[in-house]
C-alpha positions in Angstrom: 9.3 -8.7 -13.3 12.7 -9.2 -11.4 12.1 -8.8 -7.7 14.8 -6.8 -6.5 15.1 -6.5 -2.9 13.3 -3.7 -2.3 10.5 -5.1 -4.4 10.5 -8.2 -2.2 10.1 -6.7 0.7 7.0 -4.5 -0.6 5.5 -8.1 -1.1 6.2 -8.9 2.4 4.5 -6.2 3.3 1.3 -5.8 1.3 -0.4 -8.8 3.8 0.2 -6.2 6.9 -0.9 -3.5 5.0 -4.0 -5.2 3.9 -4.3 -6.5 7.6 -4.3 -2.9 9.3 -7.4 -2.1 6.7 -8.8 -5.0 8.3 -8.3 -4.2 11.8 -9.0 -0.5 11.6 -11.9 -0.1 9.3 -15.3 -0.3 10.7 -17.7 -3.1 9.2 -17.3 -6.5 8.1 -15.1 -8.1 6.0 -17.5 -8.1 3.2 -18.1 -4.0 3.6 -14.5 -3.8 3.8 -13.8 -5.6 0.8 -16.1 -3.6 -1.1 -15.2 -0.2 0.3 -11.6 -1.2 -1.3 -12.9 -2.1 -5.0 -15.1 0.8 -4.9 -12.7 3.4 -3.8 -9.9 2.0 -6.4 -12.4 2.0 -9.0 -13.7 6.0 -8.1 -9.9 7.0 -6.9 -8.6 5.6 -10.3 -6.0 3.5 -8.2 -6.7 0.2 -10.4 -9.7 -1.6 -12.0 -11.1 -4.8 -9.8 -12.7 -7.0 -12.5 -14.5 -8.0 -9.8 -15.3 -6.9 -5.8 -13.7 -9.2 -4.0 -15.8 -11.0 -0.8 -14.7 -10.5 2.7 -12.8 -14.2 2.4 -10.5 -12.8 -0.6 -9.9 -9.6 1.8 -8.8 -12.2 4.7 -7.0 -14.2 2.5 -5.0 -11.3 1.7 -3.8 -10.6 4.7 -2.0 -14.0 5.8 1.6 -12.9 6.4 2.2 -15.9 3.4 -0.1 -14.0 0.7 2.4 -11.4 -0.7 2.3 -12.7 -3.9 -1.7 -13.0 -4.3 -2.3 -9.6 -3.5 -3.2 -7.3 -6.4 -1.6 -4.2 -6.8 -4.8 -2.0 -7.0 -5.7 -3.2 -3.2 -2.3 -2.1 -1.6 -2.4 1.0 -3.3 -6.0 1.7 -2.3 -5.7 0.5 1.0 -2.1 2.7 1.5 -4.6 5.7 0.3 -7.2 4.9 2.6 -4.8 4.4 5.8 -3.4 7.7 5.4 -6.9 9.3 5.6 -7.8 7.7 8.8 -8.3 9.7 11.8 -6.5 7.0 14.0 -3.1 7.9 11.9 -1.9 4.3 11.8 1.6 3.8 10.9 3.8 0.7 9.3 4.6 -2.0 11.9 7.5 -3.4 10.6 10.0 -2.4 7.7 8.2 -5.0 5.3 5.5 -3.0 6.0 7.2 0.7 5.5 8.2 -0.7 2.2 4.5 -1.4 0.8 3.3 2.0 2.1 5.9 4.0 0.2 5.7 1.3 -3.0 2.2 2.5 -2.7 2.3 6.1 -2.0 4.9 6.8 -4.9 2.3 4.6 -7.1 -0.7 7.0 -6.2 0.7 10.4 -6.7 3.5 12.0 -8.7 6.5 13.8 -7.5 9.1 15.6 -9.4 11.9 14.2 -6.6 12.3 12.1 -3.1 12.1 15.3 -1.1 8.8 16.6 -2.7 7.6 12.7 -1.7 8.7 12.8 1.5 7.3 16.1 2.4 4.2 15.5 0.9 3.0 12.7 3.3 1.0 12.7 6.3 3.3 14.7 9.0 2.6 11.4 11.3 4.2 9.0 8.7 6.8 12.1 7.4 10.1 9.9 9.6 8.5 6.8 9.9 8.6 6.4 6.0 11.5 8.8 5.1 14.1 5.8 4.4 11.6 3.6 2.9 10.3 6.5 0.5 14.0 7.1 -0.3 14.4 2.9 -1.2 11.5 3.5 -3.0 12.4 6.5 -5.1 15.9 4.2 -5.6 13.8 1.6 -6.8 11.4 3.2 -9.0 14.6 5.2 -10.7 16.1 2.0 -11.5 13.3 0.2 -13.2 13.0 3.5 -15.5 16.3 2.1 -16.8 15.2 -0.9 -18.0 
């Protein structure tokens, strides 16, 4: 798959997304790491052949490991950030980028509004131009 611009920073930004899991979930690493293959696998957000341990979840979250980090844990930790209580938000536009990859990956919208005003009110401007890149980029690869 071409990485267009938007798609590359969506890599970028899957290690920081993986990293907030990290920080903000309660347990170890190994809890952690199996609170993400489980909820995937019951959320129907992707199909872990197997849990990974609380290394691969560390591993995924070096600002280097874009590339290594599987779609079904971005989009399950993206659903499980916007749960939490603590309402974290995207720390950098790398970031912003995975979260709406991810949120237009979990749920379908008929349009960019109805995806913009279907998230969290905390992350509703926060991720209004990177759910708009988004949309852009998702309407593009339908195209192809």
């Amino acid at each position: 798959m071409p990485q267009s611009g938007f798609y590359a920073k969506v890599r970028r930004g899957m290690p920081a997304l993986i990293d907030q899991w990290r920080r903000l979930g309660q347990g170890d690493a190994d809890r952690l790491a199996l609170i993400v293959a489980e909820t995937a696998r019951v959320a129907k957000l992707g199909e872990p052949d197997t849990t990974p341990s609380g290394a691969q979840l560390d591993n995924w979250s070096r600002p280097d490991a874009g590339d290594e980090v599987p779609l079904w844990a971005a989009r399950t930790v993206t659903f499980l950030l916007m749960q939490m209580p603590a309402r974290p938000v995207p720390q950098s536009d790398d970031e912003a980028c995975a979260w709406a990859y991810c949120w237009l990956r979990n749920r379908e919208f008929g349009d960019v509004e109805s995806a913009r005003a279907a998230l969290p009110a905390h992350l509703q401007e926060k991720l209004a131009h990177a759910v708009g890149a988004a949309w852009a980029d998702r309407q593009g690869l339908r195209l192809l």
